[in-house]
C-alpha positions as CSV (number, residue, x, y, z in Angstrom):
1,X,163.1,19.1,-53.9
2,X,161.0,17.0,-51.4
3,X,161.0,20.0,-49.2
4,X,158.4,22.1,-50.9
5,X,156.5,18.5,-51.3
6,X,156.3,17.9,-47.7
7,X,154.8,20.9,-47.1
8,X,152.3,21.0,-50.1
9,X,151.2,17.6,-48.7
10,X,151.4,18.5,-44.9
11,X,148.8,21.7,-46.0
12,X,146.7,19.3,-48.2
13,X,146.3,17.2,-45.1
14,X,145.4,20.0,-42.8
15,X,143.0,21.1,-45.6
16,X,141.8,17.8,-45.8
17,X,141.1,17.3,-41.9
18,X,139.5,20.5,-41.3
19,X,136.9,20.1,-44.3
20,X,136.4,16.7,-42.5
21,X,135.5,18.5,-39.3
22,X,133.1,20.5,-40.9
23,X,131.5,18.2,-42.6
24,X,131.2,16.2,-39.8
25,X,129.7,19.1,-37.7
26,X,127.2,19.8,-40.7
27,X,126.5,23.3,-39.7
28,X,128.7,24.9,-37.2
29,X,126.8,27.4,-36.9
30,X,123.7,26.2,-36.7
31,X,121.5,26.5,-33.2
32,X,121.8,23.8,-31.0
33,X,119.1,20.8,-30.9
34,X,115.9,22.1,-28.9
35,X,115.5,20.5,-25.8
36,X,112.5,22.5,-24.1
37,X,108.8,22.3,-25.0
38,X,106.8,26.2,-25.4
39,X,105.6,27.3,-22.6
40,X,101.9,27.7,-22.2
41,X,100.9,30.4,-19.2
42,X,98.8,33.3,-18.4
43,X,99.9,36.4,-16.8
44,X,98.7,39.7,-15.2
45,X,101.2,42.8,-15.6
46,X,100.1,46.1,-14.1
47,X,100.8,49.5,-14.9
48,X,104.2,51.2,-14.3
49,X,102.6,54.2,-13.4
50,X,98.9,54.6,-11.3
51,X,98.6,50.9,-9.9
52,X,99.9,49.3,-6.8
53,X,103.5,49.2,-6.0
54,X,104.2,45.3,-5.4
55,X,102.4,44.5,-9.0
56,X,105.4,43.0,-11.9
57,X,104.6,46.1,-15.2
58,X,106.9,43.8,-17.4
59,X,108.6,40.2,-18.7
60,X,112.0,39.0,-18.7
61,X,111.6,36.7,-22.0
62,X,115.1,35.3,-21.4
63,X,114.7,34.4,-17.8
64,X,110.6,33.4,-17.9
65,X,110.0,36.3,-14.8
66,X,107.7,38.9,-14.3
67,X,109.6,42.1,-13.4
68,X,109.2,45.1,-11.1
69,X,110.2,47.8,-13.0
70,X,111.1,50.0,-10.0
71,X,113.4,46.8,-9.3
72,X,115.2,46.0,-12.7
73,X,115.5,47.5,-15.9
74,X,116.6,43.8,-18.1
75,X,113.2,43.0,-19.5
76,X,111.9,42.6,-22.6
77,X,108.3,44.5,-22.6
78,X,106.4,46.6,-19.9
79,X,103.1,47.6,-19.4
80,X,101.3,51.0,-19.0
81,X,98.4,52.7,-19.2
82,X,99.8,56.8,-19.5
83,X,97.8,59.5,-18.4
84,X,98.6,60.6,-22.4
85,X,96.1,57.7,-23.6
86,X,93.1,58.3,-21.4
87,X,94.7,56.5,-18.0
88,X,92.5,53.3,-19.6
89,X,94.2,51.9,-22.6
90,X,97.0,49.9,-22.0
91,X,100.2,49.9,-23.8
92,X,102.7,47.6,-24.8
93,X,106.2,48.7,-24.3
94,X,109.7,47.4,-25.5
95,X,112.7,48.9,-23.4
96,X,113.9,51.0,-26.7
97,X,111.0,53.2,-26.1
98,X,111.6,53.7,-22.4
99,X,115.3,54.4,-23.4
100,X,116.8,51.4,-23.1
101,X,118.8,49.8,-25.3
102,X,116.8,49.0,-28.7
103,X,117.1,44.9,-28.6
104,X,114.0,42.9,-29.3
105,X,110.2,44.3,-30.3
106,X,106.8,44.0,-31.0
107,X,104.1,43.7,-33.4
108,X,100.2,43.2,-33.3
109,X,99.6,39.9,-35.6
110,X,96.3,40.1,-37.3
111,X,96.5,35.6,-37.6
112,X,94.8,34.3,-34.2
113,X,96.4,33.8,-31.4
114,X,95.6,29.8,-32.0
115,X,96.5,30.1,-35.7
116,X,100.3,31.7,-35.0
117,X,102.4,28.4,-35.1
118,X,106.0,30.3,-36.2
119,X,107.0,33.8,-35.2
120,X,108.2,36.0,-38.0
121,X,111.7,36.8,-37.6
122,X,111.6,40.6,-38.9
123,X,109.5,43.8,-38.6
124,X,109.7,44.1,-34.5
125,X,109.1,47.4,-33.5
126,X,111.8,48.5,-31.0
127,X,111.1,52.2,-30.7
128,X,107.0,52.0,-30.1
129,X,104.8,50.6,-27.5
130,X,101.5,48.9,-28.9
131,X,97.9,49.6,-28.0
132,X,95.7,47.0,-26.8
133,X,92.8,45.6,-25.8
134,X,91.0,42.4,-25.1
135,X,92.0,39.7,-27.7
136,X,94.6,41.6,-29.1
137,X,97.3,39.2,-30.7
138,X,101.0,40.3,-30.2
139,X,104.0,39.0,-31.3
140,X,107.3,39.8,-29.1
141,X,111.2,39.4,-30.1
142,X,113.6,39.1,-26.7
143,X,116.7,40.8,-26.5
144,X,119.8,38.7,-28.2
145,X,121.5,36.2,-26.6
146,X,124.5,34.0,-27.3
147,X,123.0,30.9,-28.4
148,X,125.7,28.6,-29.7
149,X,129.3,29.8,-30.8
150,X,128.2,33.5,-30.1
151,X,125.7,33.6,-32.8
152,X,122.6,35.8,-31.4
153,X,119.1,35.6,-31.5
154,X,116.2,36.4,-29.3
155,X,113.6,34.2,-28.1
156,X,110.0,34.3,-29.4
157,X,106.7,34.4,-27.9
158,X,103.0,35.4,-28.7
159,X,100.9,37.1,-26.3
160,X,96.5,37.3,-26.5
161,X,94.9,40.2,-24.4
162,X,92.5,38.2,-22.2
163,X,91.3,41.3,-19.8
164,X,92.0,44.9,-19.0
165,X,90.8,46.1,-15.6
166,X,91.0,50.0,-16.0
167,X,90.5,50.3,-12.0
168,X,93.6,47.6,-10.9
169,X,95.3,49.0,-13.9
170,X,96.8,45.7,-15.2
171,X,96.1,43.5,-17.7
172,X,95.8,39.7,-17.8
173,X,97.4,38.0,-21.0
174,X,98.1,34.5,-22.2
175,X,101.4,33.8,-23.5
176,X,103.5,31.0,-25.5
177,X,106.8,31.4,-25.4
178,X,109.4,29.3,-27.1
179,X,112.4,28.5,-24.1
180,X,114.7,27.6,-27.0
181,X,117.0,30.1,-28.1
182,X,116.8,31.5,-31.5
183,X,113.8,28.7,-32.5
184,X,110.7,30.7,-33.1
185,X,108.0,27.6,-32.7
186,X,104.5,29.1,-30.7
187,X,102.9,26.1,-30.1
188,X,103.2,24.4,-26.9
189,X,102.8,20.8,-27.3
190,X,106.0,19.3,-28.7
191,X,109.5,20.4,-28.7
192,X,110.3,22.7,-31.9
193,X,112.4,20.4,-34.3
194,X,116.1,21.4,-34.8
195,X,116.3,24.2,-37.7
């Protein structure tokens, strides 16, 4: 008869430990503290097609680089200014409509640029690049990553249009982007607090 005792107790125990882990933990699934403060910087893309061969057309989100698309496909949006649009208004692109994989996306905020605090988390346009011109507000979505315990999320930026130069072909933008993975703070003067 103690048999069946033992092992009711032994399983109560384990029960009893691993509810104690958890609630140690708090959230075990929750994103790791942020350590890194939103970066503050201005950029200038230029077109993947009509400007000069050595210019970055797109951002690496993940990373923090400006990519040569003739060089890499991993990026997370691209710039160009197709003969389809005039050869003058630039375009926003997210690697789904290049035919890429369909991770991450954008979307023209109508809040100023100053105003944005905390990117949305939903309605990122993966299949459509974005018109633009000067003080255009855009929101952007990074592909996923593995932030903690292979939960995914994307980082999160906001870009302002601050010139298009239809002869260079590029375009010269300001951008915060929050270095934390999966946090979605856009203002660069304190670290985001832990969600």
């Amino acid at each position: 008869m103690s048999k069946p005792f033992r092992a009711t107790g032994l399983a109560a125990l384990c029960a009893l430990a691993v509810g104690a882990a958890f609630a140690a933990c708090d959230n075990p699934f929750a994103l790791p503290p942020a350590t890194l403060i939103p970066v503050d910087t201005t950029y200038t893309l230029y077109s993947m097609s009509g400007s000069v061969v050595w210019g970055p057309s797109a951002y690496d989100m993940v990373d923090g680089l400006l990519i040569r698309t003739d060089r890499s496909a991993i990026f997370d949006f691209a710039l160009d200014m197709p003969d389809s649009l005039g050869d003058t208004i630039p375009l926003l692109i997210p690697p789904g409509a290049l035919g890429l994989p369909r991770d991450g996306g954008l979307q023209i905020s109508k809040t100023p640029f100053d105003s944005l605090t905390y990117a949305p988390d939903a309605n990122y346009d993966q299949a459509a690049g974005q018109r633009l011109a000067v003080g255009t507000v855009v929101l952007a979505s990074s592909r996923t990553q593995s932030c903690n315990y292979n939960i995914a999320h994307p980082f999160y930026a906001k870009l302002k249009i601050l010139a298009v130069d239809a002869i260079a072909r590029s375009v010269t933008l300001r951008m915060v982007l929050d270095p934390n993975c999966g946090y979605r703070s856009l203002k660069a003067d304190s670290v985001p607090p832990s969600n």
